[in-house]
PyMOL CGO cylinders between C-alpha atoms (Angstrom):
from pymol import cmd
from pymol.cgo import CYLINDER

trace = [
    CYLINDER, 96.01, 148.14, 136.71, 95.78, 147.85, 140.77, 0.3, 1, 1, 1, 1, 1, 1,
    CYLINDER, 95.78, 147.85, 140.77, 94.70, 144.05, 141.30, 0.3, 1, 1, 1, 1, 1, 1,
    CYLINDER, 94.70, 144.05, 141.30, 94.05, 142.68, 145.07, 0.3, 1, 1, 1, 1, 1, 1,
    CYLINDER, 94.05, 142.68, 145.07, 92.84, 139.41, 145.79, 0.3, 1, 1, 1, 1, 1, 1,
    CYLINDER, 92.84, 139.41, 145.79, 90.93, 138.91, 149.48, 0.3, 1, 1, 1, 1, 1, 1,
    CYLINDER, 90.93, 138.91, 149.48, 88.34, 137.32, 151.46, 0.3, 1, 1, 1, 1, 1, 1,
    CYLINDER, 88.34, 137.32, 151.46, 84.94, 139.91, 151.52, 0.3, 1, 1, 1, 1, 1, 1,
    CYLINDER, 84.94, 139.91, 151.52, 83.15, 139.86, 154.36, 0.3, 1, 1, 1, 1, 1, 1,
    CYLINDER, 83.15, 139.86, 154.36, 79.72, 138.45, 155.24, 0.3, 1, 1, 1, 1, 1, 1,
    CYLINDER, 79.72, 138.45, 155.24, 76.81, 140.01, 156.68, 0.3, 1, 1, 1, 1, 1, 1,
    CYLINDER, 76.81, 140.01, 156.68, 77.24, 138.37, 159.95, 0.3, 1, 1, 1, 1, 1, 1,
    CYLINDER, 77.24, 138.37, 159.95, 81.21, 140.00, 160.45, 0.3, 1, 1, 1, 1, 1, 1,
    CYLINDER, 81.21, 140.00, 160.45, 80.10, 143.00, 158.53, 0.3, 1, 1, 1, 1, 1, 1,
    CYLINDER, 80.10, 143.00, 158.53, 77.48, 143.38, 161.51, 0.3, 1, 1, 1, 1, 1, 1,
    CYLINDER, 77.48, 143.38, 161.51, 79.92, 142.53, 164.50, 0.3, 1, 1, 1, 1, 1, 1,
    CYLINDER, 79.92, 142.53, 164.50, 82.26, 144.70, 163.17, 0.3, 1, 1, 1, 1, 1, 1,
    CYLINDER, 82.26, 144.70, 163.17, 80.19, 147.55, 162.66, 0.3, 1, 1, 1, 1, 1, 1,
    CYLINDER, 80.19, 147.55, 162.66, 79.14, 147.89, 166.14, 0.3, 1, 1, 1, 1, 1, 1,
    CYLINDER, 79.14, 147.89, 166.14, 82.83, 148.52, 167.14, 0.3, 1, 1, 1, 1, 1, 1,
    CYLINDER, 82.83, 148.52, 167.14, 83.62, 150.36, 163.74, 0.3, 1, 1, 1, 1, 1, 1,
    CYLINDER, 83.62, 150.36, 163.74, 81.27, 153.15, 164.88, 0.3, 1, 1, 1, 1, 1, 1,
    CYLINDER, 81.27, 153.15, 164.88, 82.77, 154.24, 167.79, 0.3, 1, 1, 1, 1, 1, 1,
    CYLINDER, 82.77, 154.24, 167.79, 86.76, 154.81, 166.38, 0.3, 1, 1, 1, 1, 1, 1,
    CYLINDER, 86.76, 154.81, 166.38, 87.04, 158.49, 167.45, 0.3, 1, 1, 1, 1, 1, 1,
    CYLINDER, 87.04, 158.49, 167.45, 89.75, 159.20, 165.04, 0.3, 1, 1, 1, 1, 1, 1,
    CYLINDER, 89.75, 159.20, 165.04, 90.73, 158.76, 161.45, 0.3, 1, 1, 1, 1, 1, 1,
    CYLINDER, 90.73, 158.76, 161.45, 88.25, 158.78, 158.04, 0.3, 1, 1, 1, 1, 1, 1,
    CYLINDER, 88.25, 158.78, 158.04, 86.16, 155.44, 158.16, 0.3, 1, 1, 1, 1, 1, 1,
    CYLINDER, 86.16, 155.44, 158.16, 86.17, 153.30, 155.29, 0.3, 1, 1, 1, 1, 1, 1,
    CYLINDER, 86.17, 153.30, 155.29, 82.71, 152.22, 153.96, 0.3, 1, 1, 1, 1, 1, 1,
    CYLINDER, 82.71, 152.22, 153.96, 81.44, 148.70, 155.01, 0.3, 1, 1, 1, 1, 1, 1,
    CYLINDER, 81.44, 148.70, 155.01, 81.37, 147.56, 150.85, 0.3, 1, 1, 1, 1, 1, 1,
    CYLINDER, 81.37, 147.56, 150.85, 85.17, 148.47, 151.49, 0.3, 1, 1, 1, 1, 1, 1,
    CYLINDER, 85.17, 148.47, 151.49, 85.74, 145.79, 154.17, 0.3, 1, 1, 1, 1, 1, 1,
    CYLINDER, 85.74, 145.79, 154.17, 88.04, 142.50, 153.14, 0.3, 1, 1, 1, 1, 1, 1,
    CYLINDER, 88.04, 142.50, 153.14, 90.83, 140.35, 154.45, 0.3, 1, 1, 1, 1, 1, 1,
    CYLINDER, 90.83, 140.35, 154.45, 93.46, 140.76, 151.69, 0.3, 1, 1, 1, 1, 1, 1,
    CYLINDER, 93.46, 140.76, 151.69, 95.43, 137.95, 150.56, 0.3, 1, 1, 1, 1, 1, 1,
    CYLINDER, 95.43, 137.95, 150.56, 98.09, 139.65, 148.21, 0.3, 1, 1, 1, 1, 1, 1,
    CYLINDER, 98.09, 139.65, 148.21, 98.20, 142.96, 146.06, 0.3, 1, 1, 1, 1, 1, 1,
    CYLINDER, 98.20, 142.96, 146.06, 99.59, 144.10, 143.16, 0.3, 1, 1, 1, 1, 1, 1,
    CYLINDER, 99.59, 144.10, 143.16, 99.94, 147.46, 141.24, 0.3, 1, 1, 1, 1, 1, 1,
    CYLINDER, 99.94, 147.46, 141.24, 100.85, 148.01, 136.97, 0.3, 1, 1, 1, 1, 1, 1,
    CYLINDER, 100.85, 148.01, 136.97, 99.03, 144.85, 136.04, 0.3, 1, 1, 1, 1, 1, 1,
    CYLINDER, 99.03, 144.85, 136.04, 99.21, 144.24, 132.30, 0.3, 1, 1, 1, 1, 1, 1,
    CYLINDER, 99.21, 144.24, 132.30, 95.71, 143.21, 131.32, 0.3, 1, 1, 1, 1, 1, 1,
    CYLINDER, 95.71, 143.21, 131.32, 97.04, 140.03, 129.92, 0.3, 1, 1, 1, 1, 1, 1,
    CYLINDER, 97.04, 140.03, 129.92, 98.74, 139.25, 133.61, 0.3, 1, 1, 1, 1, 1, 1,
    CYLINDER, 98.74, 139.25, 133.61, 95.64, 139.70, 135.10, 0.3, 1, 1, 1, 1, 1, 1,
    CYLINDER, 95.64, 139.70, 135.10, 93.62, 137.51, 132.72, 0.3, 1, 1, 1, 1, 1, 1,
    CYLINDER, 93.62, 137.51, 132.72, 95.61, 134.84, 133.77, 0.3, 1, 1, 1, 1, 1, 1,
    CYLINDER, 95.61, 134.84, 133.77, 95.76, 136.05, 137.62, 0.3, 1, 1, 1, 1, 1, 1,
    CYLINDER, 95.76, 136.05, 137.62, 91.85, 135.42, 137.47, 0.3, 1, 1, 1, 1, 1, 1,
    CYLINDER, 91.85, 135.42, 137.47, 91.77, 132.14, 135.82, 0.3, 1, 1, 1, 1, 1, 1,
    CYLINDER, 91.77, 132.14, 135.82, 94.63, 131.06, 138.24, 0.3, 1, 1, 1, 1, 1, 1,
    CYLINDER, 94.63, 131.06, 138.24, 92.27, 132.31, 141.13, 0.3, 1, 1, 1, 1, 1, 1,
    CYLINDER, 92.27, 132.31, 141.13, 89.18, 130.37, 139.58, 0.3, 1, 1, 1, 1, 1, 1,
    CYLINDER, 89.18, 130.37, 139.58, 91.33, 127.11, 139.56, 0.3, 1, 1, 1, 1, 1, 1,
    CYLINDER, 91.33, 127.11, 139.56, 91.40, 127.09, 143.64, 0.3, 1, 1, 1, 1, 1, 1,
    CYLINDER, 91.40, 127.09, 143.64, 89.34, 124.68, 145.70, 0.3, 1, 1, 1, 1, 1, 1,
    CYLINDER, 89.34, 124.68, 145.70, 89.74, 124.68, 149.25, 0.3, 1, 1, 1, 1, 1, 1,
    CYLINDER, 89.74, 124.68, 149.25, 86.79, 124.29, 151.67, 0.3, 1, 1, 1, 1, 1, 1,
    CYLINDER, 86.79, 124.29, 151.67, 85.22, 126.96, 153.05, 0.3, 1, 1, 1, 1, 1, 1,
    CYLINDER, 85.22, 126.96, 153.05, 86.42, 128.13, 156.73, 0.3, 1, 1, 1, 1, 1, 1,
    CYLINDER, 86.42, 128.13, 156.73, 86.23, 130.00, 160.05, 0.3, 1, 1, 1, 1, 1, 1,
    CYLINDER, 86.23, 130.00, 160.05, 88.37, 133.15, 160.71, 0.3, 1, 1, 1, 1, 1, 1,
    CYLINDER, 88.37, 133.15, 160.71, 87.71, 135.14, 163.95, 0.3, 1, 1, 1, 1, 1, 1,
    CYLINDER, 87.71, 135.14, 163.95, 89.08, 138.89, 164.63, 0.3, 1, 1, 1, 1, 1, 1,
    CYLINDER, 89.08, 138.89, 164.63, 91.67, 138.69, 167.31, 0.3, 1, 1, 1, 1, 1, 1,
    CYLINDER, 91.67, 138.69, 167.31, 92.02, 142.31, 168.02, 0.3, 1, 1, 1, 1, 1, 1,
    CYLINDER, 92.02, 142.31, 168.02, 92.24, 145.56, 167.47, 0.3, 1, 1, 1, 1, 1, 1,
    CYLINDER, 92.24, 145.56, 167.47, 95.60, 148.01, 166.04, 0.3, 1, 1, 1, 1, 1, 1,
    CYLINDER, 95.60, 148.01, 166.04, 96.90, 150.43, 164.38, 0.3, 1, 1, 1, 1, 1, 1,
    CYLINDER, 96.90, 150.43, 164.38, 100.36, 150.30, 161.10, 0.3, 1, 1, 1, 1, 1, 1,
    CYLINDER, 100.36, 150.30, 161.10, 102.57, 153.25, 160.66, 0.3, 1, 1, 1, 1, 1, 1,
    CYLINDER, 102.57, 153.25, 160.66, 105.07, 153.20, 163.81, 0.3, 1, 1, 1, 1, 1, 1,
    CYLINDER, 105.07, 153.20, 163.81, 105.47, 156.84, 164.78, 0.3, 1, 1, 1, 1, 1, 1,
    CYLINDER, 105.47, 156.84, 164.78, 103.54, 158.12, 162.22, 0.3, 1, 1, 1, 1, 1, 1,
    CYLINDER, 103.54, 158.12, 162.22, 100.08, 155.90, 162.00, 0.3, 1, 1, 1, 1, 1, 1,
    CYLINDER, 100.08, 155.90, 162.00, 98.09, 155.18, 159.12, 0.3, 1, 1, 1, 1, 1, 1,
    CYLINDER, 98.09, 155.18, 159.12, 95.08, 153.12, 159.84, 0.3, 1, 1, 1, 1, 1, 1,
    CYLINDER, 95.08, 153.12, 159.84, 93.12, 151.81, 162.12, 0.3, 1, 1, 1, 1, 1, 1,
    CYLINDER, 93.12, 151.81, 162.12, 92.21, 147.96, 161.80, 0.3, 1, 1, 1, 1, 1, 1,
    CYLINDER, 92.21, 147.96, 161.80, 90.69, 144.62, 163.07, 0.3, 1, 1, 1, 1, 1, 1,
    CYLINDER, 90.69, 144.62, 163.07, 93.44, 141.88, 163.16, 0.3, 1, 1, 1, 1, 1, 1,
    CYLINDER, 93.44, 141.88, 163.16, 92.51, 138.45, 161.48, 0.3, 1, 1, 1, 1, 1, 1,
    CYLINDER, 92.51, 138.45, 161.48, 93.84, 135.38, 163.82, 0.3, 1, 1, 1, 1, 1, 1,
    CYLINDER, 93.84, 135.38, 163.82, 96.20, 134.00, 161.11, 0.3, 1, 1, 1, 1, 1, 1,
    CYLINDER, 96.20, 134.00, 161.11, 94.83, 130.24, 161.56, 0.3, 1, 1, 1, 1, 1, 1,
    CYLINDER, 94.83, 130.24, 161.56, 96.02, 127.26, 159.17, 0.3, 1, 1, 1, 1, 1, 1,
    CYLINDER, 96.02, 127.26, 159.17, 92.83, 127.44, 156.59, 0.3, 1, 1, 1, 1, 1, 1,
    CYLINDER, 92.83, 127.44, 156.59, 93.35, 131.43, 155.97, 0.3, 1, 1, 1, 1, 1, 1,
    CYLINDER, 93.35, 131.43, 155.97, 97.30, 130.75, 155.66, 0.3, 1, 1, 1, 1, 1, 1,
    CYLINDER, 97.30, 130.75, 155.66, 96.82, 128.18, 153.54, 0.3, 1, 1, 1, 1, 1, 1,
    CYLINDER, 96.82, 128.18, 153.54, 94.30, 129.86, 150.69, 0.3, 1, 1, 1, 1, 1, 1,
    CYLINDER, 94.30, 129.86, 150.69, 97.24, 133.20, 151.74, 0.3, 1, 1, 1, 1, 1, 1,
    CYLINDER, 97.24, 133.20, 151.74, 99.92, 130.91, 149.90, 0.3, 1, 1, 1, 1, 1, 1,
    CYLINDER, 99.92, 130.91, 149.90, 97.60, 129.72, 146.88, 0.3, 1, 1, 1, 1, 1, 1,
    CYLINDER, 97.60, 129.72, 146.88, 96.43, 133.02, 145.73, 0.3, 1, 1, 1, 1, 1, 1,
    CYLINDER, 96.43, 133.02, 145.73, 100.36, 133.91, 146.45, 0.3, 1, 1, 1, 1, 1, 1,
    CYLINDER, 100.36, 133.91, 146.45, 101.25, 130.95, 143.44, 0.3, 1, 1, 1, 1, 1, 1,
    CYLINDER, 101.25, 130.95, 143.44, 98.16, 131.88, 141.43, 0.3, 1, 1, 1, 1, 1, 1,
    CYLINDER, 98.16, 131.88, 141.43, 100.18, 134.88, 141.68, 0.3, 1, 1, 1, 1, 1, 1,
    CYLINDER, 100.18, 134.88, 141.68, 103.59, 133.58, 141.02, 0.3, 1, 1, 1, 1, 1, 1,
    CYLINDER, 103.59, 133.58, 141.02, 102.18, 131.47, 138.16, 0.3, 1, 1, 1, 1, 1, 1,
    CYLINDER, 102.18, 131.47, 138.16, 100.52, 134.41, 136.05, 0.3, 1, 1, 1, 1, 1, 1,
    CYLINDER, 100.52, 134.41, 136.05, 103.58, 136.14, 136.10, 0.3, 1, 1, 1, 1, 1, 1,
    CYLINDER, 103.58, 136.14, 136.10, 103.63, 138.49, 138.94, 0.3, 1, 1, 1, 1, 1, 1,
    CYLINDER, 103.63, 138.49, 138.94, 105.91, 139.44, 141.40, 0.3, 1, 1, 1, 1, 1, 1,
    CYLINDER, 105.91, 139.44, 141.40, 104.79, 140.14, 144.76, 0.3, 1, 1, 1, 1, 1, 1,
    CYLINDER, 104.79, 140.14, 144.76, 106.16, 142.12, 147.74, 0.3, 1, 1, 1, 1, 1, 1,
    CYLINDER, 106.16, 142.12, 147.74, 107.74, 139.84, 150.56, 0.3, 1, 1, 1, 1, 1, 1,
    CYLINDER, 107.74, 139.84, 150.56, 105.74, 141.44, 153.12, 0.3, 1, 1, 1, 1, 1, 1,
    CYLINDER, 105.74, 141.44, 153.12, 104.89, 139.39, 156.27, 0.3, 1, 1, 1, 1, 1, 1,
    CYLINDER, 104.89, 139.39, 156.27, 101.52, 138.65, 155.79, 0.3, 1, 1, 1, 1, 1, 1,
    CYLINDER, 101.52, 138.65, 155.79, 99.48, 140.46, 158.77, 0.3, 1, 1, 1, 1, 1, 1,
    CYLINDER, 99.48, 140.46, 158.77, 95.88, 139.25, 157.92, 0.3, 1, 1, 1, 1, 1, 1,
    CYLINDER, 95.88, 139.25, 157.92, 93.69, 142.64, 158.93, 0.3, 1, 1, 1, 1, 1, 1,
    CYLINDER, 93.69, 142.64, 158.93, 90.23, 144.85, 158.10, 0.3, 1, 1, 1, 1, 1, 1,
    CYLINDER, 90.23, 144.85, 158.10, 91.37, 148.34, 157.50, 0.3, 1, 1, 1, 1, 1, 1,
    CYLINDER, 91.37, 148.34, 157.50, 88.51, 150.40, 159.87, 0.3, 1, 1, 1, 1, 1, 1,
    CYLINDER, 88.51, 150.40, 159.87, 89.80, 153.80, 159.28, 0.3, 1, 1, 1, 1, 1, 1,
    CYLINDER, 89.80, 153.80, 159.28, 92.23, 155.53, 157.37, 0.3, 1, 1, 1, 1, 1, 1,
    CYLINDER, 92.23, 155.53, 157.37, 94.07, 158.03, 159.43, 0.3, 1, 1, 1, 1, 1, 1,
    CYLINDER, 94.07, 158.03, 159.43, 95.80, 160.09, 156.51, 0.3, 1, 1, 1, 1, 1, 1,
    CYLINDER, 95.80, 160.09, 156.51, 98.88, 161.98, 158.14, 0.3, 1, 1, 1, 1, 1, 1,
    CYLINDER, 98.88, 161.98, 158.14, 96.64, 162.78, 161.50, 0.3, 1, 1, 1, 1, 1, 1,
    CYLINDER, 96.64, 162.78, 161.50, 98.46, 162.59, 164.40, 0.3, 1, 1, 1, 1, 1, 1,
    CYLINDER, 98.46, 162.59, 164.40, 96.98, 159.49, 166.77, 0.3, 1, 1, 1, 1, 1, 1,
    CYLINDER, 96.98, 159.49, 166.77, 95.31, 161.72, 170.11, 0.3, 1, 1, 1, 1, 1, 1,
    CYLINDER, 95.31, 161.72, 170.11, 94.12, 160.28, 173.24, 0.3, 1, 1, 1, 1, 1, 1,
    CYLINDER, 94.12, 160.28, 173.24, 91.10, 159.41, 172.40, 0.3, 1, 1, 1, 1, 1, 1,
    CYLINDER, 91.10, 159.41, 172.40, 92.26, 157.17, 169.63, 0.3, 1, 1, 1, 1, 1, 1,
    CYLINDER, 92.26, 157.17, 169.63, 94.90, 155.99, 172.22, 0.3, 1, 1, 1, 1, 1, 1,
    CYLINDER, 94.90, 155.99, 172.22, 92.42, 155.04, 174.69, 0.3, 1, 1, 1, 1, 1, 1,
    CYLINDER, 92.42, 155.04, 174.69, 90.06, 153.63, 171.87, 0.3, 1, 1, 1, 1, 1, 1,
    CYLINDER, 90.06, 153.63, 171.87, 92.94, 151.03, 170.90, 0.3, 1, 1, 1, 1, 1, 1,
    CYLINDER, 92.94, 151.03, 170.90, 93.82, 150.05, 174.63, 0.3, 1, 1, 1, 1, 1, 1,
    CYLINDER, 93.82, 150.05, 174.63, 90.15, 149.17, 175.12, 0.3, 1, 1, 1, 1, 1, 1,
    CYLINDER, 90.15, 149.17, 175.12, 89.81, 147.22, 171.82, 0.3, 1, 1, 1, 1, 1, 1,
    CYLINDER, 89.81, 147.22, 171.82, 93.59, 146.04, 171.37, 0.3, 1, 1, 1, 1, 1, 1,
    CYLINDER, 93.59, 146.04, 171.37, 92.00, 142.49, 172.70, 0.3, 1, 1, 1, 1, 1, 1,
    CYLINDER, 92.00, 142.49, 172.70, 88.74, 142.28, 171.53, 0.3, 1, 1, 1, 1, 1, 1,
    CYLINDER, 88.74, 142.28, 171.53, 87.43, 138.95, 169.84, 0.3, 1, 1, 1, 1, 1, 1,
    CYLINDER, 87.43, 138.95, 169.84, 84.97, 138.39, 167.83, 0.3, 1, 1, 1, 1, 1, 1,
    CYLINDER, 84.97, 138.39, 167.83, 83.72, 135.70, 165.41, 0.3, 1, 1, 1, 1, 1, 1,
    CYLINDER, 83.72, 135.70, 165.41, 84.00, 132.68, 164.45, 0.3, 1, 1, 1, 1, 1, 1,
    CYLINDER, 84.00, 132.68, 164.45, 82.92, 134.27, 160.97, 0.3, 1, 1, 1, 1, 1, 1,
    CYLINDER, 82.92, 134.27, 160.97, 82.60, 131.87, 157.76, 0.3, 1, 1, 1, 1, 1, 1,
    CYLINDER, 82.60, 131.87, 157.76, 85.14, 132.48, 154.62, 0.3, 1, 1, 1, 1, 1, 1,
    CYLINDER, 85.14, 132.48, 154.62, 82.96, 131.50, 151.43, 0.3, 1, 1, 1, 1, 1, 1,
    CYLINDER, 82.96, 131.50, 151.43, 84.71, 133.18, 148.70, 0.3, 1, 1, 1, 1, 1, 1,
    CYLINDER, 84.71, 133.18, 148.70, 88.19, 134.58, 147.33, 0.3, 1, 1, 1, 1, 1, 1,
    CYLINDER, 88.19, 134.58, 147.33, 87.38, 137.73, 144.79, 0.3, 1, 1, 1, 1, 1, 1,
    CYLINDER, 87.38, 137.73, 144.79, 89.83, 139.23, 142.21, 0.3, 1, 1, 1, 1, 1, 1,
    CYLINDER, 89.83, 139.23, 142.21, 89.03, 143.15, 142.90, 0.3, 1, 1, 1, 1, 1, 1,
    CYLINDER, 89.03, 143.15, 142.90, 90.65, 145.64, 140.84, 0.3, 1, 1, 1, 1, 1, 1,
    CYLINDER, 90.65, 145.64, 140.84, 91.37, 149.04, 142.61, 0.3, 1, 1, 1, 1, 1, 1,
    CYLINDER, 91.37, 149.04, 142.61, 90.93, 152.49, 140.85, 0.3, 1, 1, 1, 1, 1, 1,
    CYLINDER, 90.93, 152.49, 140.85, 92.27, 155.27, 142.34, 0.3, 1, 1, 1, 1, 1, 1,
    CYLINDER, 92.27, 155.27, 142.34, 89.93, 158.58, 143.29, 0.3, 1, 1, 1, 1, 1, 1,
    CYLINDER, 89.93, 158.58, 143.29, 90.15, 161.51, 144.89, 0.3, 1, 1, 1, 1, 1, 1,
    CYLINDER, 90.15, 161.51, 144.89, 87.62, 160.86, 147.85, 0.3, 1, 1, 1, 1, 1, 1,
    CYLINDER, 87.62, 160.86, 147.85, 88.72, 156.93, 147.38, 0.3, 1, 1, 1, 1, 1, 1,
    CYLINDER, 88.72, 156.93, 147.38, 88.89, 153.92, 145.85, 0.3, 1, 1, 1, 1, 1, 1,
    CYLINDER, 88.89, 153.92, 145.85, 86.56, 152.33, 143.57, 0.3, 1, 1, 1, 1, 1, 1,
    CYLINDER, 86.56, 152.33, 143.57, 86.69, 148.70, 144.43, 0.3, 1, 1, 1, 1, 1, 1,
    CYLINDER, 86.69, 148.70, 144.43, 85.46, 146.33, 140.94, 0.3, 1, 1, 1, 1, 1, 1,
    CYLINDER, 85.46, 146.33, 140.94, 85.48, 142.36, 141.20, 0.3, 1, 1, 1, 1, 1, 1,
    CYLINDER, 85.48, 142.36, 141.20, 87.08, 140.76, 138.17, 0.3, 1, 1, 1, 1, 1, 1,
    CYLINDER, 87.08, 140.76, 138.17, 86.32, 136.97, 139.27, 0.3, 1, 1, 1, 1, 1, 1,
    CYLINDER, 86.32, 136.97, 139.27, 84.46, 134.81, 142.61, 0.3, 1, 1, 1, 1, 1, 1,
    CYLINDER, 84.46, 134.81, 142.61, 86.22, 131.79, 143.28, 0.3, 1, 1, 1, 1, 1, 1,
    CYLINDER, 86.22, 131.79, 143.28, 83.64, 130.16, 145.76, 0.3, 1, 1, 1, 1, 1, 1,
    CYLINDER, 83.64, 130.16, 145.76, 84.96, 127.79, 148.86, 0.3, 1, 1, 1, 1, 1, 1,
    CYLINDER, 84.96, 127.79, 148.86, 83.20, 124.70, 149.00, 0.3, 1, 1, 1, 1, 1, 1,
]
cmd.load_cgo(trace, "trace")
């Protein structure tokens, strides 16, 4: 199985960010319910692995925090791939990063050693070639702000693939206190 861990978003950030979200000229949006700040992904789960990934997650306590959107950018060098809000990677969302990394570790995964780029994938560009008016869309949002927003909860989603996309299912809330 697909397994993500991430911060969802609340209504408050899911508001701020639609108003920008709307106006991306370029690229297939994803849906609002799709909106998170992952923390750490993994694919061909055993179920067992995952069991203990959840109660791993369930075990973390850290208070709850403020994260604010830094900007706007786009992944995929010369040949892009999505269109997202950056997360300003401050000390409280780097810290809960590393635990859910060791919750992780601990159930017997082993993660990618990706540099961990804290972001809200906006829209999906799938192979389509960036044009000016994305262009100009990023150079008037590249530094947008927004927030402070409030992090209350870590979920356990597991992804299934579909054709049109993915179906997003949460396994287990941790709540910040």
């Amino acid at each position: 199985m697909r397994l993500f861990a991430a911060i969802p978003l609340n209504d408050e950030a899911t508001d701020a960010l639609d108003l920008i979200a709307e106006t991306i000229p370029v690229g297939d949006p994803t849906p609002e319910d799709h909106w998170h700040i992952t923390l750490a992904f993994a694919q061909d789960v055993e179920e067992e692995v995952a069991e203990e990934f959840a109660l791993n997650i369930a075990q973390i306590t850290v208070p709850r925090f403020d994260w604010s959107i830094s900007g706007f950018g786009a992944f995929g060098g010369d040949r892009l791939r999505q269109i997202h809000a950056l997360v300003a990677p401050d000390t409280a969302l780097l810290d809960v990063h590393k635990r859910v990394r060791r919750a992780a570790r601990d159930a017997g995964l082993e993660l990618p050693h990706k540099r961990f780029v804290p972001h809200i994938t906006l829209s999906r560009l799938r192979g389509a070639p960036m044009d000016m008016r994305g262009a100009d869309w990023l150079a008037k949002y590249s530094t947008r702000t927004l927030g402070p927003f409030t992090a209350d909860a870590v979920v356990l989603f597991e992804s299934e693939l579909y054709r049109n996309a993915p179906r997003y299912s949460p396994i287990i809330t941790c709540r910040l206190v």
